[in-house]
C-alpha positions in Angstrom: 0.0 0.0 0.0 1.0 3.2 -0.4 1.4 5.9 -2.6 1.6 4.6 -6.3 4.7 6.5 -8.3 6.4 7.3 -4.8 10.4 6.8 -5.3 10.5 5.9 -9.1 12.1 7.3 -11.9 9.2 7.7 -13.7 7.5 10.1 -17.1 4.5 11.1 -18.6 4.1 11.6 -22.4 2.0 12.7 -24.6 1.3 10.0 -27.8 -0.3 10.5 -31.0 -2.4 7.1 -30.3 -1.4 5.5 -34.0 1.1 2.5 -33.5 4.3 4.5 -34.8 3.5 7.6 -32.3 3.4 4.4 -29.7 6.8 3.5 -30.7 7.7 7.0 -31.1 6.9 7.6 -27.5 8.7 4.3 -26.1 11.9 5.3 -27.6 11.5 8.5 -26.0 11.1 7.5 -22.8 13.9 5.0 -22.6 16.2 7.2 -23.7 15.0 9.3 -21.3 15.1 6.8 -18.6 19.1 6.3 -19.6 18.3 2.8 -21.7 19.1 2.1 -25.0 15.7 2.2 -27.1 17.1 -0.3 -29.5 17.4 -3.2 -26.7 14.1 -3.4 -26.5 10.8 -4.6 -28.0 7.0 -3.3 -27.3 4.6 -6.1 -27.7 1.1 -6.9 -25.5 0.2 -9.9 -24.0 -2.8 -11.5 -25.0 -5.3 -9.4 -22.5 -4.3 -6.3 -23.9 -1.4 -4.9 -21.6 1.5 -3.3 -23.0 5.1 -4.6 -22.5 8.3 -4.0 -22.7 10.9 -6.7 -23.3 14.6 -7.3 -24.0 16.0 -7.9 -27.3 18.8 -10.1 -25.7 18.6 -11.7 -22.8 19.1 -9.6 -19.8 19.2 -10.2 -15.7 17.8 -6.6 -15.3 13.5 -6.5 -15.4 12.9 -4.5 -18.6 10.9 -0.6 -17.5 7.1 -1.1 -17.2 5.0 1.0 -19.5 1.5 1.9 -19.4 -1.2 4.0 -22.2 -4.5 5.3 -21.8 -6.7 7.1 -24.3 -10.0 9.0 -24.3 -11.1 10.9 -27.1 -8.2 13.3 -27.8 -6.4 12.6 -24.6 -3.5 10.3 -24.8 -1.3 9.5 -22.3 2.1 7.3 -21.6 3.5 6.3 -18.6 6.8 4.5 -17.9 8.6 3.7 -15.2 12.1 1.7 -14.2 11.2 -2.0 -12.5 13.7 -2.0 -10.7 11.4 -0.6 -7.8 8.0 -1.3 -9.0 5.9 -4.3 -9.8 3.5 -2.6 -11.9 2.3 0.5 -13.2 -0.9 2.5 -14.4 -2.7 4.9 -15.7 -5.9 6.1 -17.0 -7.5 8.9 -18.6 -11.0 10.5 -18.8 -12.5 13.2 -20.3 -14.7 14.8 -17.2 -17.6 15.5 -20.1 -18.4 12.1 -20.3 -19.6 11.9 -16.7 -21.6 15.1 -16.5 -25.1 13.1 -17.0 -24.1 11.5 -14.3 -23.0 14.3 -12.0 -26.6 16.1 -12.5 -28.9 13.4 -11.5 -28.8 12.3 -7.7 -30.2 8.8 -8.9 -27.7 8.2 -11.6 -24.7 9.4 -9.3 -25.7 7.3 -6.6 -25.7 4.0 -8.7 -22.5 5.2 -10.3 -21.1 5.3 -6.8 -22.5 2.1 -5.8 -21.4 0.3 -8.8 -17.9 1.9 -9.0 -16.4 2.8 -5.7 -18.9 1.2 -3.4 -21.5 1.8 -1.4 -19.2 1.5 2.0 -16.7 3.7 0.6 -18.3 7.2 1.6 -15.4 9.5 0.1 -17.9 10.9 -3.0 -21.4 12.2 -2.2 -23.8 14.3 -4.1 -24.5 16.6 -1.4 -20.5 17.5 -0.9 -20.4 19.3 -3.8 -22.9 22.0 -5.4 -22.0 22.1 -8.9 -21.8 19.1 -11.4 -18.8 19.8 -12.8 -16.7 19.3 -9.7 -19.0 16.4 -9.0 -17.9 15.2 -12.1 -14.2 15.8 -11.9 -14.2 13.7 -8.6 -16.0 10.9 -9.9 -13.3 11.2 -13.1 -10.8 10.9 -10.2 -12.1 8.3 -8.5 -12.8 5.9 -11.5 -9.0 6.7 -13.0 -7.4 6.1 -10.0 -9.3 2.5 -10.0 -8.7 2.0 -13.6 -5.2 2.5 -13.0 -4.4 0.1 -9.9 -6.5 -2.3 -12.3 -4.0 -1.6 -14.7 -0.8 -2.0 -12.7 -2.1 -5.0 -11.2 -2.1 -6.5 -14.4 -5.7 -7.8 -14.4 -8.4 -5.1 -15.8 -11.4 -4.3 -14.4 -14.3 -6.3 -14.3 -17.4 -4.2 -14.8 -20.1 -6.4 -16.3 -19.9 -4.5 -19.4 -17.4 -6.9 -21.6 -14.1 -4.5 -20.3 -11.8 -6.5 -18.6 -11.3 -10.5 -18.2 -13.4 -12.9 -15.7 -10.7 -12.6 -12.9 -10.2 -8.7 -13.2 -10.4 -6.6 -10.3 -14.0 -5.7 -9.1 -14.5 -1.8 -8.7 -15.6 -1.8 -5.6 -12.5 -3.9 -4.2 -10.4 -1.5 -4.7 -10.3 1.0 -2.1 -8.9 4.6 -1.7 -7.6 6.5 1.0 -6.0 10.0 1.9 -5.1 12.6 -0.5 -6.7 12.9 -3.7 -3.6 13.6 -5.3 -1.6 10.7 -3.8 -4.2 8.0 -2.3 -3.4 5.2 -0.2 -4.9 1.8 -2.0 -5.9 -1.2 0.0 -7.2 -4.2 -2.0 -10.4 -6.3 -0.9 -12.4 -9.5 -1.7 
């Protein structure tokens, strides 16, 4: 537990989302992250997840790598293994979840089916206008999305994302700062 990104060399970038401005971005990174770009090869497994491996055979764990995309948005992340075991990160346009922020009903099943009805971090009430209902929900959900994805497994939502043995919303909790949560894993 703890906060995810703490003590790792790790950046951000900005991609292009076609397959070359994926590649693009990779080399970019690990030449940023003092590797050589051509020792190493970007491939997914067969759930989806992007991964770096060695060219050669290596001792050292190849850096972990991570996309998201929404829309416009496109995001990288990479980080050296060395200190981490996974790594994730997600991306939502706030837009998407203003029907959702303006109707009490639809917020509360969004809640319940998301983050949990035990949770009690998000409620309507806290906040009077939809947009920074919104914006927290956005939080909440990427911040999921992204344990999910650093976990290696997906989500399981009901709604054909993710495998049979994801990780259930719900059972993954947050704690603490917004901007740096604490993560405990149930069920």
């Amino acid at each position: 537990m703890g906060c995810i990104a703490a003590d790792l060399e790790w950046m951000i970038l900005p991609f292009d989302g076609t397959v070359t401005g994926r590649h693009d971005v990779v080399r970019e990174a690990l030449a940023a992250l003092g590797h050589d770009p051509s020792g190493f090869v970007l491939y997914h497994t067969p759930w989806g997840q992007p991964r770096l491996r060695h060219r050669h055979r290596s001792g050292d764990p190849a850096p972990l790598v991570s996309f998201s995309h929404d829309g416009l948005w496109r995001l990288a992340t990479f980080a050296d293994a060395r200190d981490a075991c996974g790594l994730g990160v997600d991306v939502l346009r706030i837009e998407r979840l203003m029907r959702v922020a303006s109707s009490p009903n639809r917020f509360r099943r969004f809640v319940d089916r998301v983050i949990g009805p035990n949770q009690g971090r998000v409620s309507f009430e806290a906040y009077d206008d939809p947009w920074q209902r919104a914006h927290m929900l956005a939080l909440e959900f990427c911040a999921r999305e992204a344990v999910a994805k650093a976990l290696g497994t997906g989500l399981r939502l009901g709604l054909g994302m993710g495998a049979a043995y994801g990780a259930h919303m719900p059972e993954i909790a947050l704690y603490g700062s917004v901007d740096c949560p604490e993560v405990e894993l149930r069920g």
